[in-house]
C-alpha positions as CSV (number, residue, x, y, z in Angstrom):
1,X,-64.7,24.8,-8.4
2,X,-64.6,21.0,-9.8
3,X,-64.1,19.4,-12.7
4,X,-66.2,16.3,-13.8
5,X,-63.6,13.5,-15.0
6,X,-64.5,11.2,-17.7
7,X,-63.9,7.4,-15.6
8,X,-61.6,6.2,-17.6
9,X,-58.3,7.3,-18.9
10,X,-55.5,5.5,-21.5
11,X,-52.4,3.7,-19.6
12,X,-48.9,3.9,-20.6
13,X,-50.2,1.1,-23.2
14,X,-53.4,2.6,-24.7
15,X,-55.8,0.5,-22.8
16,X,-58.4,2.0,-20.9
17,X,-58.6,2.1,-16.7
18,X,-60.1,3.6,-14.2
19,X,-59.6,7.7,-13.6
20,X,-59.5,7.6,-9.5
21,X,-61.6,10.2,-9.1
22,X,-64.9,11.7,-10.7
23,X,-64.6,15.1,-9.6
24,X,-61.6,17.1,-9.2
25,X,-61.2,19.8,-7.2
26,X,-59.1,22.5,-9.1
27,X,-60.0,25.5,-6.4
28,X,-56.5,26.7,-5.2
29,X,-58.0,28.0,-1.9
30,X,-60.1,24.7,-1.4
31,X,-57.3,22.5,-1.9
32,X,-55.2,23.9,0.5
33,X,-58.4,23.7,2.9
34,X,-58.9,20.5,2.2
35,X,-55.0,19.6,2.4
36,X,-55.4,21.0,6.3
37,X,-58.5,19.1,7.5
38,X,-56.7,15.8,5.7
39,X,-53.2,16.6,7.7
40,X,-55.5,17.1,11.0
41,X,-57.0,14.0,11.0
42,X,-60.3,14.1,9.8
43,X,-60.3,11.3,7.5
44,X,-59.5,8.9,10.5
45,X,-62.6,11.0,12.3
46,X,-65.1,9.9,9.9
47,X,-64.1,6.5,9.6
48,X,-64.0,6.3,13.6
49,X,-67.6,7.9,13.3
50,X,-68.8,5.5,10.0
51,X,-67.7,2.1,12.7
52,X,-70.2,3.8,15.4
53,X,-73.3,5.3,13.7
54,X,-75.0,2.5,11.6
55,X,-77.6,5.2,10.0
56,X,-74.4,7.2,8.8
57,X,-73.0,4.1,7.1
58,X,-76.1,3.1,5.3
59,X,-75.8,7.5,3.6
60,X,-72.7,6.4,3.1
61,X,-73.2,3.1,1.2
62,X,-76.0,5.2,-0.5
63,X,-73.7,8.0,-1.4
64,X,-71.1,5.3,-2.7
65,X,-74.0,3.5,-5.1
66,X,-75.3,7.1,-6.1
67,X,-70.8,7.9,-6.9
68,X,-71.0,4.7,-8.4
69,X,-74.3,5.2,-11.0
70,X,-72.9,8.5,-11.5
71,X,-69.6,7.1,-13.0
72,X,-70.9,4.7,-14.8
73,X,-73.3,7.1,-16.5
74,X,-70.5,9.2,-17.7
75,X,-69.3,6.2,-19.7
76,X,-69.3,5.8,-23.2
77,X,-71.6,2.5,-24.3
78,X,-68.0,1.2,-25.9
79,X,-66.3,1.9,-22.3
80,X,-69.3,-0.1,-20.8
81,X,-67.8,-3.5,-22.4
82,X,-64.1,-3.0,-20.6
């Protein structure tokens, strides 16, 4: 399971900033999953494959605008003007 993060959060001063993540993953069992395929490399792997594959790096840029839109939507119209 994962939570949906509002994009913003107060720092130590009040003022609002960016939340570094939208959705957090809060599964125990996924986390740890997660935790292994990070320790085993695979974050390097898909960067190594995102340099050779110029189809998976335009889904990628799309994902990233679609992460993006998504963020911004969750945004209160007040928030919008930070």
């Amino acid at each position: 399971a994962a939570l949906v993060c509002y994009p913003l959060v107060p720092d130590k001063n009040g003022d609002p900033m960016p939340f570094p993540t939208l959705y957090w993953l809060c599964d125990p069992d996924a986390k740890v999953e997660i935790s292994k395929l990070e320790y085993a490399g695979w974050i390097q792997r898909f960067k190594e494959r995102l340099e050779g594959d110029a189809e998976l790096r335009e889904r990628n840029r799309e994902a990233s605008e679609a992460y993006a839109r998504a963020r911004w939507g969750l945004l209160r119209e007040d928030d919008r003007a930070v």
